[in-house]
C-alpha atoms as one frame of an Amber mdcrd trajectory, in Angstrom:
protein
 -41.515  38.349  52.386 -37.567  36.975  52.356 -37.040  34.282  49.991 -35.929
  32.025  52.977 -39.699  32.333  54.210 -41.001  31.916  50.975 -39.165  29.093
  50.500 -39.981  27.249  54.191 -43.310  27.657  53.793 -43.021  25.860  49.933
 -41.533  23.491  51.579 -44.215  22.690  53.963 -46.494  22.863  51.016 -44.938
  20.062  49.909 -44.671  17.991  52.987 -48.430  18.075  53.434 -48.646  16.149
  50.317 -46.819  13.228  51.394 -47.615  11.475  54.453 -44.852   8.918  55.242
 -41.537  10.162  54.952 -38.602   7.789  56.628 -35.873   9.290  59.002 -33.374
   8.161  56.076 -35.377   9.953  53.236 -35.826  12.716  55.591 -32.188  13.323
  55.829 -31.436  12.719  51.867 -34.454  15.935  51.393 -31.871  17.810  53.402
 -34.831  18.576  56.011 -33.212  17.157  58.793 -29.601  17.203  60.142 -27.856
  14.762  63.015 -25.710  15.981  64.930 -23.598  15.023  67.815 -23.245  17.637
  70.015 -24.150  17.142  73.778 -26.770  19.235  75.614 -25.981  20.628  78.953
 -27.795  22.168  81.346 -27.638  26.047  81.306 -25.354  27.781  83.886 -23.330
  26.203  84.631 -19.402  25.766  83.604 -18.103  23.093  80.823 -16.651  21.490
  83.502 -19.352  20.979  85.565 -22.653  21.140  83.608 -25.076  18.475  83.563
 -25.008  16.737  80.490 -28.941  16.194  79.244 -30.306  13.446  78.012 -31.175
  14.899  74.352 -29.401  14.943  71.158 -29.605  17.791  68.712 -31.653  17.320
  65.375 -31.314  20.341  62.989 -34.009  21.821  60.548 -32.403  23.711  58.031
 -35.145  24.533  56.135 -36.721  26.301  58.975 -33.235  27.804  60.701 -33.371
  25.892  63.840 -33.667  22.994  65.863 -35.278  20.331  67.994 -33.913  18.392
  71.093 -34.675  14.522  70.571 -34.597  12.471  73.852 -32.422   9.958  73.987
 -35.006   7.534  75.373 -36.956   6.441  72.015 -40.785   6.500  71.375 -42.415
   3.937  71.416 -45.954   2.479  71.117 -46.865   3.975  74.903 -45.856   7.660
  73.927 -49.768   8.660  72.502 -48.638  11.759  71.509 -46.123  14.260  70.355
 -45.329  17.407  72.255 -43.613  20.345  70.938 -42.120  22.656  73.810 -41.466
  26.666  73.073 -39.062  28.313  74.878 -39.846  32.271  75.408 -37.306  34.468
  73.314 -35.496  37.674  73.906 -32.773  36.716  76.294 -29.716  34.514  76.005
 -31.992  31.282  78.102 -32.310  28.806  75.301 -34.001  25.297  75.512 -31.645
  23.549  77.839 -33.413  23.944  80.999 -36.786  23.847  82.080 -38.397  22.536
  79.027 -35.660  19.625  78.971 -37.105  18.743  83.097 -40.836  19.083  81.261
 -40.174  16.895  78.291 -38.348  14.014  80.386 -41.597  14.162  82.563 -43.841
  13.642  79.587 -41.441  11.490  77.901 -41.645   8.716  80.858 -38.871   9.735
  83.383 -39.419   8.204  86.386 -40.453  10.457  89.042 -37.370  11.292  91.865
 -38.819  12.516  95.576 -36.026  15.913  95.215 -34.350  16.379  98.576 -34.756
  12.697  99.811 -32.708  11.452  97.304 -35.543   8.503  96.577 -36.493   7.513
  92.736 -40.561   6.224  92.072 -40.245   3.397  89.941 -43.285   5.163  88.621
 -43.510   8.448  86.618 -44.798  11.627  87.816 -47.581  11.067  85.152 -48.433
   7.673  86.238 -48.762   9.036  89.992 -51.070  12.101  88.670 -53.495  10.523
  86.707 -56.273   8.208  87.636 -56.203   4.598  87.822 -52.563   4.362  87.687
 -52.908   5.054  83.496 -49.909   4.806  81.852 -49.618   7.492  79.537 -46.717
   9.331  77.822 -46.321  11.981  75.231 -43.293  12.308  72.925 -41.527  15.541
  74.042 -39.353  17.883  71.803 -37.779  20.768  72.817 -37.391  23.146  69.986
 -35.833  26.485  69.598 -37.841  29.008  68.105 -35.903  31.799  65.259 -33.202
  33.624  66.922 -32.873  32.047  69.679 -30.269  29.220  70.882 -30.420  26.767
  67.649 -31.897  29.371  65.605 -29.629  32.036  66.717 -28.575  33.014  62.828
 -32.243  32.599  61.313 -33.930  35.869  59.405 -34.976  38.248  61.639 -38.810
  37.827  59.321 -38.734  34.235  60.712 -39.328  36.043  64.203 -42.894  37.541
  62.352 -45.957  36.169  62.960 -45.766  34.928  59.704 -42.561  33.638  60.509
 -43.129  31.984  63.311 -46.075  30.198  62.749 -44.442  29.028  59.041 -41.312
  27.332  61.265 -44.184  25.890  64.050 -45.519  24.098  60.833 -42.413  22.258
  59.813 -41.271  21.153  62.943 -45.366  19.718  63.468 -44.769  18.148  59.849
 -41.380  16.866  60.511 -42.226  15.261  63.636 -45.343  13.668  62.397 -43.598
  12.627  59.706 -40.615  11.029  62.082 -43.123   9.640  64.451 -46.147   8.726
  62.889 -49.756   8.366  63.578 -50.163  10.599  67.091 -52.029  13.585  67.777
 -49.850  16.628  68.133 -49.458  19.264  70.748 -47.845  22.670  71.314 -46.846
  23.968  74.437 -45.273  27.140  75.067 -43.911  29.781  78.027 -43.857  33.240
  77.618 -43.044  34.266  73.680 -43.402  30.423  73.110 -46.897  30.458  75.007
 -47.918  33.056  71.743 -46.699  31.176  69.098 -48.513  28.309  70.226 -52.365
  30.083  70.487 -51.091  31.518  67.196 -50.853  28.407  65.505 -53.878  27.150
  67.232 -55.924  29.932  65.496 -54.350  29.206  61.844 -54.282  25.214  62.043
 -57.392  22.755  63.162 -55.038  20.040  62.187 -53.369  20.621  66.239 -54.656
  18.641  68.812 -54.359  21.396  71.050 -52.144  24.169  72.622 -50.891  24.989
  75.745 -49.439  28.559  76.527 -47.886  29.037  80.005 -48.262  32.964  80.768
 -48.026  34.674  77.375 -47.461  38.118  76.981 -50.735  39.784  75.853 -50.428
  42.664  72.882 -52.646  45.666  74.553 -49.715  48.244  74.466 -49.877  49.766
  78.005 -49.494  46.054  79.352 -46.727  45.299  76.632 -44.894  48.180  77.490
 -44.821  47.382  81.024 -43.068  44.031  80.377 -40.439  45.646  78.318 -39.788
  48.237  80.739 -39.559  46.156  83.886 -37.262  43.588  81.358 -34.599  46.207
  80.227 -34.585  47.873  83.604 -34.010  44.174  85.132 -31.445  43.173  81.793
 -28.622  43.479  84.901 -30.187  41.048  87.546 -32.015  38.599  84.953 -30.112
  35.861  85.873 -31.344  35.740  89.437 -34.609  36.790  88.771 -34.616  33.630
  86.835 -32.606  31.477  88.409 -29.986  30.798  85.495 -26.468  32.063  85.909
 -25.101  34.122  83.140 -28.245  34.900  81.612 -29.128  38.134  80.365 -30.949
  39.939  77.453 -30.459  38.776  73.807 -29.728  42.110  71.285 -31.102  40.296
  68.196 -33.922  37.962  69.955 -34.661  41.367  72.145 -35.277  43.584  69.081
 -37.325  40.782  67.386 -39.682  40.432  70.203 -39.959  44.455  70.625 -40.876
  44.374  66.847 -43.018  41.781  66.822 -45.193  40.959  69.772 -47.436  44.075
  69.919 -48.768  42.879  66.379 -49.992  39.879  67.665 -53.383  40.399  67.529
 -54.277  36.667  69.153 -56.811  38.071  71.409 -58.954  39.463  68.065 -58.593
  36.034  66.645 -60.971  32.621  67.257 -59.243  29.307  67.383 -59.276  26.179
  65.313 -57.931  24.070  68.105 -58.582  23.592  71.711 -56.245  25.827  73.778
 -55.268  25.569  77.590 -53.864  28.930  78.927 -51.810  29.130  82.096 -51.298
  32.099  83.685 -49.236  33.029  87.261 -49.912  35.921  89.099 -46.332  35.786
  90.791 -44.629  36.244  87.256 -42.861  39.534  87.674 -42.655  39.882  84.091
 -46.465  40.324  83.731 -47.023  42.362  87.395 -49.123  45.036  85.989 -52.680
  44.441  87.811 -54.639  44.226  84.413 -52.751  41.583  83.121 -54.443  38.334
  84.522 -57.992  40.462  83.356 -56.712  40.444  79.884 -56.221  37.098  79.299
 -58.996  36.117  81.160 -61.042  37.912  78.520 -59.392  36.345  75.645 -60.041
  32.901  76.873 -63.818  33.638  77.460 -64.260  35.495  74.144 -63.236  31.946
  72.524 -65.166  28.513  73.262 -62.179  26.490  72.626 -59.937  27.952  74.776
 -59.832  27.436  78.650 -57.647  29.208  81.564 -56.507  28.900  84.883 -54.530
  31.219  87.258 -51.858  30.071  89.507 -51.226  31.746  92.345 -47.746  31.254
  91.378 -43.841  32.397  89.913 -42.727  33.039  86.895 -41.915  29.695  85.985
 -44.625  27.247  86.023 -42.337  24.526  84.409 -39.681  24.704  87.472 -39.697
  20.817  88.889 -38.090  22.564  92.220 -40.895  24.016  92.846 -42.672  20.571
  93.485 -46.248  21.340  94.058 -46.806  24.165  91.407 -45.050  21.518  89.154
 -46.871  18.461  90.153 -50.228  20.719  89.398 -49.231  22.253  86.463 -48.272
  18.882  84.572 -51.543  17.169  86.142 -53.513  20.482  84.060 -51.503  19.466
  81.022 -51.577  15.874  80.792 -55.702  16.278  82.000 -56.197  18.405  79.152
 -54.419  15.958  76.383 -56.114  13.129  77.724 -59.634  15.313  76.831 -58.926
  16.041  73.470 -57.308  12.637  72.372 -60.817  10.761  73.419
């Protein structure tokens, strides 16, 4: 194990112990860092990109970063969230997850092609009763990949992975205290989140949006349509300029296949999502696999989309509008 590793996971030793920790005493420990820089949309020239509504926070401890929303939490947000990106190509945080974490963060819902704004959020209009409910939503870059571009390649391990998981859960609670916590991930992120599921009972639950499963004739199918696609990623998924990451690639080649999640049993509840439109995960068994996992494990539930490959894309409105009323139905069970 790297002495980096060795040393985040110390770390997070230590943070267990201590339960309040302010912002200011956060930054004097070193294990935060402010920064300034603006967050634009993907794709799209400096001149022209959409400038988010985030600001970066650094972790140096764990070699990466979160996105904080501008909009602060307050005593409505009942939970925290922490969105995973998936890894391996040069698609970082500033995209979909950003659309997903202003929708659990309290954005008001807009009517897209009508040019109308709700003075109600999409959450509000999902849920029952009119309950107002909203979760705390960070956006956070997992190792070698966007803010974590120069982290070990052993943070990228499953060791690795679910060590830098920990600290951003402990920094956050520590930040915003007192709220249950959960994970939700997409692709590579979708894994790290049932992994730390199945290593920490401490998680109010995790939610992984079609992650790659380990069985090596199904891995190596998603490899093999991904490098023979590495020319045309960027309008398979909808990003301009996208295309495979060499470091983040390698990591995930390296990796993956010894994530043995579908062996394991979990500590905390876990919500898979799968689509059977994802043309990263076309071979036939795929869908079978993880439908086998989640019935080999009382804690975790599925459900299949008939669907794309992105099941966080707000433009497609109605596969959105379901997939965030699965999510925020599922948090709403496991914080009774």
């Amino acid at each position: 194990m790297s002495s980096e590793l060795n040393k985040l996971e110390q770390v997070n030793k230590e943070l267990e112990k201590i339960r309040t920790l302010s912002r200011q005493e956060l930054l004097e420990r070193q294990l935060i860092q402010e920064s300034q820089e603006l967050v634009h949309r993907v794709g799209a020239t400096h001149e022209t990109a959409q400038k988010l509504p985030f600001k970066k926070l650094y972790l140096p401890m764990a070699r990466t970063g979160i996105l904080e929303p501008q909009k602060s939490v307050d005593e409505t947000h009942r939970a925290i969230q922490i969105l995973l990106p998936g890894t391996g190509t040069t698609f970082s945080v500033a995209e979909t997850l950003c659309d997903i974490a202003g929708t659990f963060h309290g954005r008001k819902s807009k009517n897209r092609g009508r040019g109308r704004k709700s003075n109600q959020s999409l959450l509000t209009q999902l849920l029952p009763d009119g309950k107002t409910f909203r979760v705390a939503s960070f956006p956070t870059d997992l190792p070698l990949n966007g803010m974590g571009s120069d982290a070990a390649f052993e943070f990228a391990s499953k060791q690795g992975l679910i060590a830098v998981i920990r600290h951003v859960h402990l920094v956050l609670s520590r930040l915003y205290p007192d709220r249950p916590v959960f994970i939700a991930g997409r692709s590579q992120g979708g894994i790290a989140s049932i992994l730390y599921a199945q290593h920490y009972d401490d998680l109010a639950g995790a939610i992984a949006v079609n992650p790659p499963h380990p069985d090596p004739e199904l891995f190596q199918f998603t490899v093999t349509y991904l490098e023979s696609k590495a020319g045309v990623l960027a309008d398979l998924l909808h990003a301009p300029g996208v295309t495979l990451h060499h470091c983040s690639w390698d990591a995930y080649k390296t990796f993956t296949p010894s994530f043995d999640y579908p062996s394991q049993k979990s500590l905390s509840p876990i919500l898979v999502l799968v689509s059977l439109g994802d043309p990263f995960n076309l071979f036939p068994q795929y869908a079978h696999a993880l439908k086998a996992f989640a019935e080999n494990d009382e804690k975790c539930q599925l459900h299949i989309l008939d669907a794309g490959h992105n099941l966080w894309d707000r433009k497609s409105v109605e596969t959105y509008r379901e997939v965030i009323s699965l999510q925020a139905r599922f948090m709403l069970s496991q914080m009774k």
